[in-house]
DRENTORKOL-3810 file (N, C-alpha, C; in nm, 4 decimals):
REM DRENTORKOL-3810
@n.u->12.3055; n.v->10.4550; n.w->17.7358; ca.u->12.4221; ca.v->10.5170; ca.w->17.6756; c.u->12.4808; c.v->10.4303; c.w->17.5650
@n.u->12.4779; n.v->10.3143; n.w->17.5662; ca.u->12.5387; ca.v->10.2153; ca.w->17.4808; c.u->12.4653; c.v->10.2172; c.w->17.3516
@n.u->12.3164; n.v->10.2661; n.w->17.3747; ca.u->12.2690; ca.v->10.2884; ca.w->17.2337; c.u->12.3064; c.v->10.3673; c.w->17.1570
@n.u->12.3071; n.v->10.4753; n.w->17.2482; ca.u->12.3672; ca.v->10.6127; ca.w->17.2007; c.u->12.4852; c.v->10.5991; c.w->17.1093
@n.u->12.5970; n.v->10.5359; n.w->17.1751; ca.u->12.7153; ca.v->10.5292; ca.w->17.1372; c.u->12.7280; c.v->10.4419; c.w->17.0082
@n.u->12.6208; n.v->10.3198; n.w->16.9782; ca.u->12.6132; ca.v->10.1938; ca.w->16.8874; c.u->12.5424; c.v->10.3010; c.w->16.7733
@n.u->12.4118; n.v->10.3767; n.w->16.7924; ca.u->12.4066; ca.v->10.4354; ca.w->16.6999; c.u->12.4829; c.v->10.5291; c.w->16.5853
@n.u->12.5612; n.v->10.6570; n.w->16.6801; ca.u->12.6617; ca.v->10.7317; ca.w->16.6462; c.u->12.7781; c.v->10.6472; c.w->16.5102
@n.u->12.8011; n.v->10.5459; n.w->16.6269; ca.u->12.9034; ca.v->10.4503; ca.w->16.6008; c.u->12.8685; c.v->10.4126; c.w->16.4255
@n.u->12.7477; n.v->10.3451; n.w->16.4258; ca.u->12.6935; ca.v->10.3071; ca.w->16.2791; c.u->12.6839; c.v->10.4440; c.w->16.1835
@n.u->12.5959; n.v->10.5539; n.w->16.2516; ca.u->12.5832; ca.v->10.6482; ca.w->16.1922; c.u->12.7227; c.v->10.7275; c.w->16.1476
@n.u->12.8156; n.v->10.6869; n.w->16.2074; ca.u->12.9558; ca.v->10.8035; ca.w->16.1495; c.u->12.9859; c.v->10.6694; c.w->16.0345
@n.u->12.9940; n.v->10.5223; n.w->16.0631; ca.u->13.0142; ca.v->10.4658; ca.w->15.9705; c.u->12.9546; c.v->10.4469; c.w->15.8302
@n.u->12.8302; n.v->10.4668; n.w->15.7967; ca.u->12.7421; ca.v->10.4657; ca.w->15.6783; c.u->12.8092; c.v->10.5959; c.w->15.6552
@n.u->12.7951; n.v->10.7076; n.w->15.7112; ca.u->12.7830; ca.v->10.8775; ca.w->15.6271; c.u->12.9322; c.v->10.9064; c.w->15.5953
@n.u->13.0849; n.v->10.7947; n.w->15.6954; ca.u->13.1982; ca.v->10.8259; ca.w->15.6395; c.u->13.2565; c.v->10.7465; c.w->15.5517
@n.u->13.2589; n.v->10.6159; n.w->15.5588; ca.u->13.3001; ca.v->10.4785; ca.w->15.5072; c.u->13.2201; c.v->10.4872; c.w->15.3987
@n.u->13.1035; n.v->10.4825; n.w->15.3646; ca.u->13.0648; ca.v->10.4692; ca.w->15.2493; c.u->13.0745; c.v->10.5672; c.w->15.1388
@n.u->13.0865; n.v->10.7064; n.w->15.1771; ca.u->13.1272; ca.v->10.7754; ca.w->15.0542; c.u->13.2927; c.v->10.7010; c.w->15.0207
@n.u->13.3537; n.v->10.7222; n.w->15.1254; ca.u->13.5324; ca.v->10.6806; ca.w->15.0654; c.u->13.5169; c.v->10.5740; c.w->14.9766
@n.u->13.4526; n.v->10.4572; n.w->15.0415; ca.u->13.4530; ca.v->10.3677; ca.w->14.9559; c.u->13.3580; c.v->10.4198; c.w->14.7927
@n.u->13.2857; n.v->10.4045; n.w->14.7590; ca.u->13.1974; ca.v->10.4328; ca.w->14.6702; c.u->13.3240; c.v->10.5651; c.w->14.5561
@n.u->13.3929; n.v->10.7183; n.w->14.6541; ca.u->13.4672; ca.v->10.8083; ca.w->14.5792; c.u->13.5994; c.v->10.7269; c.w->14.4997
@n.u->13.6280; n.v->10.6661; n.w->14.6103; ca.u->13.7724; ca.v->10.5463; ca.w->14.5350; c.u->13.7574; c.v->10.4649; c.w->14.4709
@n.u->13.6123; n.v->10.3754; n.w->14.4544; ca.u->13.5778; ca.v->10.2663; ca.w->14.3589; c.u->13.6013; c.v->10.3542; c.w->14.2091
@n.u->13.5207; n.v->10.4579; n.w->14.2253; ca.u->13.5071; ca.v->10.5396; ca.w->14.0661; c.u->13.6614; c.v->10.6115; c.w->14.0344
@n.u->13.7211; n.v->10.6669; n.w->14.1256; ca.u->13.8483; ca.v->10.7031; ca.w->14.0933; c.u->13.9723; c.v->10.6646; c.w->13.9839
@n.u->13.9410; n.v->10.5450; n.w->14.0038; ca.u->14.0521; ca.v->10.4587; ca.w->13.9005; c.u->13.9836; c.v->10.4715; c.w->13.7628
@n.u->13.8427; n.v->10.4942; n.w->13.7540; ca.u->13.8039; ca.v->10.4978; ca.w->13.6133; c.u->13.8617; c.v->10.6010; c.w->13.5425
@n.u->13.8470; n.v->10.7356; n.w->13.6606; ca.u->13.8884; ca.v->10.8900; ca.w->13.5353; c.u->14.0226; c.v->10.8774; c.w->13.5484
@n.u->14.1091; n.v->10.8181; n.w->13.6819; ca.u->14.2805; ca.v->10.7713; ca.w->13.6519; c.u->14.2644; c.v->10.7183; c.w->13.5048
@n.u->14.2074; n.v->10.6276; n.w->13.4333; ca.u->14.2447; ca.v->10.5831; ca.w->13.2910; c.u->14.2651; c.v->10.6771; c.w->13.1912
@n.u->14.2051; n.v->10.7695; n.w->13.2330; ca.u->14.1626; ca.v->10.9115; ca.w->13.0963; c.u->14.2702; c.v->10.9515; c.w->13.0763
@n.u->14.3110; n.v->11.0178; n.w->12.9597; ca.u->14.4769; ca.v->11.0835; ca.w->12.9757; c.u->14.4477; c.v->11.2049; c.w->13.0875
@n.u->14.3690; n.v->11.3145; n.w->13.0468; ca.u->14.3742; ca.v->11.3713; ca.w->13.1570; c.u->14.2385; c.v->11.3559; c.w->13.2346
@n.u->14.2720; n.v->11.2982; n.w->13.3807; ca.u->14.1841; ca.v->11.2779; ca.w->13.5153; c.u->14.0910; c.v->11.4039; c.w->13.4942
@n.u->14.1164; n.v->11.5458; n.w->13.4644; ca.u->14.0158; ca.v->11.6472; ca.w->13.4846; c.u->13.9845; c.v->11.7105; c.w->13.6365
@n.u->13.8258; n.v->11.7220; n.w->13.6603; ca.u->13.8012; ca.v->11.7850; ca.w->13.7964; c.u->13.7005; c.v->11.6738; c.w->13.8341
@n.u->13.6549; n.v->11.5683; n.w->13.7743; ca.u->13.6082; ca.v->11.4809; ca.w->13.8626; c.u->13.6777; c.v->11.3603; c.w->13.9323
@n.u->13.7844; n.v->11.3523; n.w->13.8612; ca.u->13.8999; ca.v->11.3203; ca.w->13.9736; c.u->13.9467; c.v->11.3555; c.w->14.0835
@n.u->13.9931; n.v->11.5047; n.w->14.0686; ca.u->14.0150; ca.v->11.5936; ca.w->14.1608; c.u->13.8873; c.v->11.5982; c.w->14.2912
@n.u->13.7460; n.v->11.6170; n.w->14.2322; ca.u->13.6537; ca.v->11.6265; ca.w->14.3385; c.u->13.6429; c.v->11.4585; c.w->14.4009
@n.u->13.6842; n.v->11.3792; n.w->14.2876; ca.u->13.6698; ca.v->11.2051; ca.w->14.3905; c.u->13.7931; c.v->11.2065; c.w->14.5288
@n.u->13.8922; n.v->11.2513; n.w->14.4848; ca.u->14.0202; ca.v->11.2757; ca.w->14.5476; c.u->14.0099; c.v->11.3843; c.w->14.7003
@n.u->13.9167; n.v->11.4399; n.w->14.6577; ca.u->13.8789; ca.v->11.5446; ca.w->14.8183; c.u->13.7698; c.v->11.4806; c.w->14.8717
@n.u->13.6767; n.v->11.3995; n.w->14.8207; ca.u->13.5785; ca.v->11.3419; ca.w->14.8742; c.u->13.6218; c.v->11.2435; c.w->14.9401
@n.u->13.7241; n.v->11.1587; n.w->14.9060; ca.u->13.7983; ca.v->11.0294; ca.w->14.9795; c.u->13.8662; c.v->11.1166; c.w->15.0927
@n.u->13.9765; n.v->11.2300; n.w->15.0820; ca.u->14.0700; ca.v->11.2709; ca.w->15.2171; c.u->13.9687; c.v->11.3385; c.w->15.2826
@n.u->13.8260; n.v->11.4101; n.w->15.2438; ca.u->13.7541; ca.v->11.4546; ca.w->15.3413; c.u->13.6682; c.v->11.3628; c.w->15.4220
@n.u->13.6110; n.v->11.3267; n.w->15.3685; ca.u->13.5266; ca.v->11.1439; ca.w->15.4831; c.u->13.6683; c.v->11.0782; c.w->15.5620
@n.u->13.7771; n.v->11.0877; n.w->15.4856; ca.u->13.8863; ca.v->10.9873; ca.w->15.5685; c.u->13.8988; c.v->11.0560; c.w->15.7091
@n.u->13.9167; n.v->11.1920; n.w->15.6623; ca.u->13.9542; ca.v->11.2686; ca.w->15.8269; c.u->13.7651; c.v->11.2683; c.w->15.9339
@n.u->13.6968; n.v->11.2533; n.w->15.8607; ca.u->13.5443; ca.v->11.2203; ca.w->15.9526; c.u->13.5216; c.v->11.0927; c.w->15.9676
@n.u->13.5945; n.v->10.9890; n.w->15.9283; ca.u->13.5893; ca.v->10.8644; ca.w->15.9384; c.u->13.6794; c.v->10.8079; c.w->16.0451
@n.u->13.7366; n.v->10.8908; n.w->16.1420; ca.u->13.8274; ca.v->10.9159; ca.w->16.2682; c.u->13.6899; c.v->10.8385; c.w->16.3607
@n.u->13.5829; n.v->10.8952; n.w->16.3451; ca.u->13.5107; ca.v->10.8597; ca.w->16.4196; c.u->13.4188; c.v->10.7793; c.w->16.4682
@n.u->13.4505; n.v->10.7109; n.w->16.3446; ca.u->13.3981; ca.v->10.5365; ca.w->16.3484; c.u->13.4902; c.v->10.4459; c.w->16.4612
@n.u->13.6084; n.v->10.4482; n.w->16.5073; ca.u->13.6616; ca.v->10.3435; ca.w->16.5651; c.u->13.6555; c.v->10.4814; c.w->16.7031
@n.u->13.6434; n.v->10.5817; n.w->16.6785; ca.u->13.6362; ca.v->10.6190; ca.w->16.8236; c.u->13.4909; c.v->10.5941; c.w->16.9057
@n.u->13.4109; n.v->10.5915; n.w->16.8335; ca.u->13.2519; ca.v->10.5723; ca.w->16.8694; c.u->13.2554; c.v->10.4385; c.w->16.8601
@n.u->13.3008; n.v->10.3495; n.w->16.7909; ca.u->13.3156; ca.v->10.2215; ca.w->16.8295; c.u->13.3977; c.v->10.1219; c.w->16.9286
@n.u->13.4900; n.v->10.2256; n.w->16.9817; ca.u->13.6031; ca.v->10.2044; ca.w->17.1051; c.u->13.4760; c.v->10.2396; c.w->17.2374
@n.u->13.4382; n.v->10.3478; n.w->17.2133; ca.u->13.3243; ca.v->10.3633; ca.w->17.3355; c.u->13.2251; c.v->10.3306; c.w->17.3415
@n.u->13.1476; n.v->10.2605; n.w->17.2382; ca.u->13.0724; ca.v->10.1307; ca.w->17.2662; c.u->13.0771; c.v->9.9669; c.w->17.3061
@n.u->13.2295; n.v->9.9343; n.w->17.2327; ca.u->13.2798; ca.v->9.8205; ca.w->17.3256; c.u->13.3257; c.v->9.8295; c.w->17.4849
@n.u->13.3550; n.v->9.9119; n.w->17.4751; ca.u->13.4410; ca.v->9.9762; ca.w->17.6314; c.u->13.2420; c.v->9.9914; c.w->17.6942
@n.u->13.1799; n.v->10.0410; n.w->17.6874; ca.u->13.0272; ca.v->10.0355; ca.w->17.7553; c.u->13.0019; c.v->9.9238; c.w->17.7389
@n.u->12.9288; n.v->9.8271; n.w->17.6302; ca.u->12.9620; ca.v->9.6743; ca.w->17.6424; c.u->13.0147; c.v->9.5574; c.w->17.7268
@n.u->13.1484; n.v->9.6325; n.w->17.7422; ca.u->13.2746; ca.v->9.5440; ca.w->17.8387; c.u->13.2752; c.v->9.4324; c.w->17.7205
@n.u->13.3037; n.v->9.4213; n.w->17.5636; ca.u->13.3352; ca.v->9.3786; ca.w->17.4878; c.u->13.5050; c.v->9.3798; c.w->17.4339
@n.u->13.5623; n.v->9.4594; n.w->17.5001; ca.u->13.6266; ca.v->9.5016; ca.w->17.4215; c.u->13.7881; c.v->9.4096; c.w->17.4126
@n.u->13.7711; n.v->9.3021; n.w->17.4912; ca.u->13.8653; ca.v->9.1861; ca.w->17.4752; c.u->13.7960; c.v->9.1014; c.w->17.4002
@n.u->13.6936; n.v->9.0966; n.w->17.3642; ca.u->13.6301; ca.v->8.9699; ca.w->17.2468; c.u->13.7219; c.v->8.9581; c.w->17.1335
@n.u->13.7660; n.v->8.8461; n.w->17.0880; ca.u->13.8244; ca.v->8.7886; ca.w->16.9978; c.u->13.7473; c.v->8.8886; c.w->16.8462
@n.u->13.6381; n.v->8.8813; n.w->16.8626; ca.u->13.5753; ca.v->8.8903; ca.w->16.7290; c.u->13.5933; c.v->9.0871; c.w->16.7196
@n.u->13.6030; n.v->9.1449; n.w->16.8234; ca.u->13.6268; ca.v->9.2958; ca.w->16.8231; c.u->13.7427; c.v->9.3155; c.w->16.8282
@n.u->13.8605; n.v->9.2585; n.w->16.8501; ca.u->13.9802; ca.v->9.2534; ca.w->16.8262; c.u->14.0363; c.v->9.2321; c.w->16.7039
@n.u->13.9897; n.v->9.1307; n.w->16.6321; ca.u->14.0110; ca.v->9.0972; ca.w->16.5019; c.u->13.9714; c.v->9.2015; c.w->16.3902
@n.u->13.8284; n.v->9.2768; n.w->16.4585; ca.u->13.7486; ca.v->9.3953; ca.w->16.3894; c.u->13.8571; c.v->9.5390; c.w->16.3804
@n.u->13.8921; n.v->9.5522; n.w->16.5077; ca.u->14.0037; ca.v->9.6735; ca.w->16.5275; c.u->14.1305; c.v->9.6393; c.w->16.4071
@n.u->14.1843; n.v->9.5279; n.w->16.4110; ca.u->14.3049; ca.v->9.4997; ca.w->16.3554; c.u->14.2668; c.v->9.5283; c.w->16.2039
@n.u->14.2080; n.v->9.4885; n.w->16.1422; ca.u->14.1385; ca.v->9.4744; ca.w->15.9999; c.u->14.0824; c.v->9.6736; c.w->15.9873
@n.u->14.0432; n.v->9.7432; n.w->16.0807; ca.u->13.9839; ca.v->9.8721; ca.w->16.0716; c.u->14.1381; c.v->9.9108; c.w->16.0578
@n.u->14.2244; n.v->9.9013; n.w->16.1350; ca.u->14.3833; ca.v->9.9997; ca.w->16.1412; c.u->14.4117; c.v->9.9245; c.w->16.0236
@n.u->14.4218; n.v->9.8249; n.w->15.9874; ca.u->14.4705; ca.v->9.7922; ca.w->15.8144; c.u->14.3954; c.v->9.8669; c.w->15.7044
@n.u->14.2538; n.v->9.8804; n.w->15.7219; ca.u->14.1852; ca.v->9.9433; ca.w->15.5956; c.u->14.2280; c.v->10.0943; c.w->15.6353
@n.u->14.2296; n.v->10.1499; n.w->15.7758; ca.u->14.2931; ca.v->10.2975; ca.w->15.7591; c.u->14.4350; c.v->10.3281; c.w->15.6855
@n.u->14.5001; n.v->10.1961; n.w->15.7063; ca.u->14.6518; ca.v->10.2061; ca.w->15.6757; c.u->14.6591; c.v->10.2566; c.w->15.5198
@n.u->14.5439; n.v->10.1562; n.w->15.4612; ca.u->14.5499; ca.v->10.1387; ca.w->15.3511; c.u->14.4817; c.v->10.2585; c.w->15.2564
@n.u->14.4346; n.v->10.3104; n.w->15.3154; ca.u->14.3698; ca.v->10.4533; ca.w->15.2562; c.u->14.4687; c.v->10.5565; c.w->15.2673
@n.u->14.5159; n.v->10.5919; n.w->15.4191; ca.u->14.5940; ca.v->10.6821; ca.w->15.4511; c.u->14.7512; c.v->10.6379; c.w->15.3687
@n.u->14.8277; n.v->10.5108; n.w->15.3645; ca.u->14.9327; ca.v->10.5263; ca.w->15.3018; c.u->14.9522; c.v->10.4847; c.w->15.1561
@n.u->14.8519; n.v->10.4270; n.w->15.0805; ca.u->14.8696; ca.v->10.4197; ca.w->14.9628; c.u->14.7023; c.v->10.4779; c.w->14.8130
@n.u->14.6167; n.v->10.4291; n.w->14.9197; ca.u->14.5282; ca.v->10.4791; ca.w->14.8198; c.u->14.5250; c.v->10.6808; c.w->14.7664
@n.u->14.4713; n.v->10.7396; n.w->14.8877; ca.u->14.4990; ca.v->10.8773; ca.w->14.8651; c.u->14.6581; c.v->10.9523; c.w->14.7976
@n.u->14.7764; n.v->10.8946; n.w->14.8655; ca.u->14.9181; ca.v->10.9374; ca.w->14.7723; c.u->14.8881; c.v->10.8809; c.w->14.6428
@n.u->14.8415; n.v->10.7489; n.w->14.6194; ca.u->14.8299; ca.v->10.7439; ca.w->14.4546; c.u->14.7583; c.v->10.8050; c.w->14.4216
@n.u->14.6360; n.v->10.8306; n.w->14.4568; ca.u->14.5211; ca.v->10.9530; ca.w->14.4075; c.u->14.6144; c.v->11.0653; c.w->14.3482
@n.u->14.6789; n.v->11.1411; n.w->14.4893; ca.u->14.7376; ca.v->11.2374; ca.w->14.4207; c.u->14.8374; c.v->11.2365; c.w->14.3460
@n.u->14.9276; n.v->11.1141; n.w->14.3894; ca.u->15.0225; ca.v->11.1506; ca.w->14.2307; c.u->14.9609; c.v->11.1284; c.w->14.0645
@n.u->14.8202; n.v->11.0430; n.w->14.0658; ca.u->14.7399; ca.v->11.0345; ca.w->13.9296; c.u->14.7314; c.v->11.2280; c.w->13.9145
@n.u->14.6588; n.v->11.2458; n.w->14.0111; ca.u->14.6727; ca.v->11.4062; ca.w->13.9559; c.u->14.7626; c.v->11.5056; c.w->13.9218
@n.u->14.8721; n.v->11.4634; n.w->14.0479; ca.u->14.9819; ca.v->11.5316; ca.w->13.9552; c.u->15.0243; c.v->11.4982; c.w->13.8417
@n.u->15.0276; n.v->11.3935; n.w->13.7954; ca.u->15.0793; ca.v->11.3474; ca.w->13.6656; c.u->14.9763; c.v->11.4292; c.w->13.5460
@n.u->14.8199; n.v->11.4454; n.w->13.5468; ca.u->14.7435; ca.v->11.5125; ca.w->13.4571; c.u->14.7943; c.v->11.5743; c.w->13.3683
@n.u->14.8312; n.v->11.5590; n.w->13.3025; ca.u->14.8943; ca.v->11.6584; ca.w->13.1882; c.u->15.0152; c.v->11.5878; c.w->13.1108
@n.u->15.0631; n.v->11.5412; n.w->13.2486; ca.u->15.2101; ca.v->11.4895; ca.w->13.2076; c.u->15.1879; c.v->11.3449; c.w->13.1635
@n.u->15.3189; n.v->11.2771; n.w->13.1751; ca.u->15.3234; ca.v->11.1574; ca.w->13.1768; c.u->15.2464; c.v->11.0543; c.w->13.3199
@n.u->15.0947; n.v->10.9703; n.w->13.2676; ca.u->15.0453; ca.v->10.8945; ca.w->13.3730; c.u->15.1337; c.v->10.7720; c.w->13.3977
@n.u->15.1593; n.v->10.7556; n.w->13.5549; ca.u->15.2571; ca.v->10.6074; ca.w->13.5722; c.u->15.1789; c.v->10.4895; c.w->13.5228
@n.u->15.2395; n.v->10.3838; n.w->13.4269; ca.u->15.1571; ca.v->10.3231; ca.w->13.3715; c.u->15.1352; c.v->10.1957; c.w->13.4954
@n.u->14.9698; n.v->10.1622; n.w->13.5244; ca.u->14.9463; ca.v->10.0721; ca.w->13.6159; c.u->14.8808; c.v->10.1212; c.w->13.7268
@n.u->14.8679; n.v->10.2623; n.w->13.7215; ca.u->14.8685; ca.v->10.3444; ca.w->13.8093; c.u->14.7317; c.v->10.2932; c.w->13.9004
@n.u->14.6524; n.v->10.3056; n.w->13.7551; ca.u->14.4823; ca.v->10.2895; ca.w->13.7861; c.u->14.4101; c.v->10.2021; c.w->13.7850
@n.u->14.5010; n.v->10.0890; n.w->13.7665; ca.u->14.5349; ca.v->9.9254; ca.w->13.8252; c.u->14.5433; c.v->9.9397; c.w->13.9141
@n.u->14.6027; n.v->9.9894; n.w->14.0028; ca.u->14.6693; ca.v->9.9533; ca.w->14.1508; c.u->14.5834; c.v->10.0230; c.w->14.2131
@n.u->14.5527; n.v->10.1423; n.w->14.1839; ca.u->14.4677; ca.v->10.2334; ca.w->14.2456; c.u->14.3333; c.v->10.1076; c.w->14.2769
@n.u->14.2481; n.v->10.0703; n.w->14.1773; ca.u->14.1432; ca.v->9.9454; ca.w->14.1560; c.u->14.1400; c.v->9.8730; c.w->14.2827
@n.u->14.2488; n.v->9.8032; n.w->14.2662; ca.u->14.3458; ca.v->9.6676; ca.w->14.3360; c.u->14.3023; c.v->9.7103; c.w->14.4830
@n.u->14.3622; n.v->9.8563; n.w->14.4966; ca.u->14.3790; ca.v->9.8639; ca.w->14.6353; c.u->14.2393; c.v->9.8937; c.w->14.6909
@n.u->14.1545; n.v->10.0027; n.w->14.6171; ca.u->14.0366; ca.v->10.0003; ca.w->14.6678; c.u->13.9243; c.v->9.8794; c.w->14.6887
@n.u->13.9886; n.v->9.8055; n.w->14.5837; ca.u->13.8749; ca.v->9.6195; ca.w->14.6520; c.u->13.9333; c.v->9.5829; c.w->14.7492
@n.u->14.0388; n.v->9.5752; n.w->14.8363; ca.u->14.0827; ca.v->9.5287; ca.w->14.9181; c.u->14.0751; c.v->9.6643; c.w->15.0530
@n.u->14.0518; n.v->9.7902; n.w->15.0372; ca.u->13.9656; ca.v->9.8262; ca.w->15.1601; c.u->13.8184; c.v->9.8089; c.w->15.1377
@n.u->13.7921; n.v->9.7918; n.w->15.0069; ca.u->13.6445; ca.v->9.7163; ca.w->15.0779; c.u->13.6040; c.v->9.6133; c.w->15.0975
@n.u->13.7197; n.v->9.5104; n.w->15.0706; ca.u->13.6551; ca.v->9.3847; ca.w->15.1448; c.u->13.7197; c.v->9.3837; c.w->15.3029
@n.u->13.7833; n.v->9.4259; n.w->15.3154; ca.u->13.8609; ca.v->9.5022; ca.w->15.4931; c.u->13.7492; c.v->9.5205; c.w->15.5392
@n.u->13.6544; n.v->9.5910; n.w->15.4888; ca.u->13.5099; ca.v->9.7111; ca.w->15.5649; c.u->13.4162; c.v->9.6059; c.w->15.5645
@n.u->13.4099; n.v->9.5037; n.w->15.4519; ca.u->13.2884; ca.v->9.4326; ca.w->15.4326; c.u->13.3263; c.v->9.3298; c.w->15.5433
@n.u->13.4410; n.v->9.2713; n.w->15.5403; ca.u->13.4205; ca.v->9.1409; ca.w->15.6710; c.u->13.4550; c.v->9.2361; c.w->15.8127
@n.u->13.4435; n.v->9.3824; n.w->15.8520; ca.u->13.4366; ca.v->9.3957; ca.w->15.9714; c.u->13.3037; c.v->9.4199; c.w->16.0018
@n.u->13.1941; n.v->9.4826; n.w->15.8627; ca.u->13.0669; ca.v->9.4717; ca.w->15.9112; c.u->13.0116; c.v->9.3405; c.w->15.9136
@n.u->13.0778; n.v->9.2165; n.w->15.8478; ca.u->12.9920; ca.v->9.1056; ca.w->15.8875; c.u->13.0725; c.v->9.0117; c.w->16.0623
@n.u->13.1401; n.v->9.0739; n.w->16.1057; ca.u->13.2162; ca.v->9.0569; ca.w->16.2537; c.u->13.1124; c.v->9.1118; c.w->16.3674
@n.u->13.0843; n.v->9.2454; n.w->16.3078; ca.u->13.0267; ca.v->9.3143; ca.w->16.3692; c.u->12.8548; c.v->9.3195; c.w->16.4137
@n.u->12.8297; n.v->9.2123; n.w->16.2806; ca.u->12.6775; ca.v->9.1130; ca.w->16.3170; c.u->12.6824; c.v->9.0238; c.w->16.3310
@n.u->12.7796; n.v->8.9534; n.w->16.3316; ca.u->12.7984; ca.v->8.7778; ca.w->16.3471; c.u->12.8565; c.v->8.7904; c.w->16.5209
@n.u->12.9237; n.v->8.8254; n.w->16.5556; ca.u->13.0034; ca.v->8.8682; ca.w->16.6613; c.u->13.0433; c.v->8.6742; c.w->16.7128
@n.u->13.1143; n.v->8.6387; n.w->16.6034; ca.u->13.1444; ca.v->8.4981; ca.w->16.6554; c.u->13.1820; c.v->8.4805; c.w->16.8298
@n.u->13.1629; n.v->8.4218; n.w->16.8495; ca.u->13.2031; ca.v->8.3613; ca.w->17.0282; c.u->13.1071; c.v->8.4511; c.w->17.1193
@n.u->13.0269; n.v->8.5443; n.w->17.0864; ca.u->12.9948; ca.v->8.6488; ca.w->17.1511; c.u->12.8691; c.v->8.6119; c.w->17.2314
@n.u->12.8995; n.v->8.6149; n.w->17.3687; ca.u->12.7563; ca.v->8.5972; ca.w->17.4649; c.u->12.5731; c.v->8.6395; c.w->17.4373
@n.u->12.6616; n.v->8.7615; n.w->17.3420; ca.u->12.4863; ca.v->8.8832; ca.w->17.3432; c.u->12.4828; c.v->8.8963; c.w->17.1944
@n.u->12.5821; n.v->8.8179; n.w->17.1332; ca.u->12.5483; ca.v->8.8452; ca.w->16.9864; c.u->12.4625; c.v->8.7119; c.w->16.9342
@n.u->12.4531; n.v->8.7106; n.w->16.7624; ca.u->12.3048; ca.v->8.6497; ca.w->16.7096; c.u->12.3673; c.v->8.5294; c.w->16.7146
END
């Protein structure tokens, strides 16, 4: 069962985490344009749609530590804390700036906008990048490398 669950677990993470990341890296580019257009708009549904399927990375990964009996390890604790920060960080500032770049389209863009937008998306992916290297290193860990 633990495979089961480790696979899932990886598999919801590659097919959800990596589009968000990859839709938000490019995002800030068409934010520069005066008007964002519809490939903004489609980067902007591609990030809130993986975000809501990306629920299922820490739930498939809650029920593989919990099968494990990992799930007090220092190094999966630290992994959880850093996952609820990179969710934080999608759910309360990357996607609302998304959409206010779009609402603005036409109008006046907030200047910095697509700076910050940038800013914030390197910092959920370096969030994602040191929980996948936690997640192979598994410092202190009995059964890890």
């Amino acid at each position: 069962m633990a495979k089961l669950l480790l696979s899932l677990h990886v598999l919801a993470a590659i097919l959800a985490i990596g589009p968000v990341a990859v839709a938000a890296s490019i995002f800030p580019r068409h934010a520069r344009q005066p008007e964002p257009g519809a490939g903004a708009a489609l980067l902007h549904r591609i990030c809130r749609g993986y975000a809501l399927f990306g629920i299922a990375v820490p739930v498939f990964g809650l029920a593989t530590g919990a099968q494990l009996g990992v799930l007090t390890d220092a190094w999966l604790i630290v992994s959880i804390v850093l996952t609820a920060i990179a969710a934080a960080v999608l759910a309360l500032a990357i996607l609302p700036g998304q959409a206010r770049v779009l609402a603005a389209a036409g109008g006046e863009v907030v200047p910095g906008a697509a700076a910050r937008l940038a800013m914030l998306t390197g910092v959920f992916n370096l969030l994602w990048a040191i929980v996948v290297v936690l997640m192979i290193v598994r410092p202190g860990s009995t059964t890890g490398a």
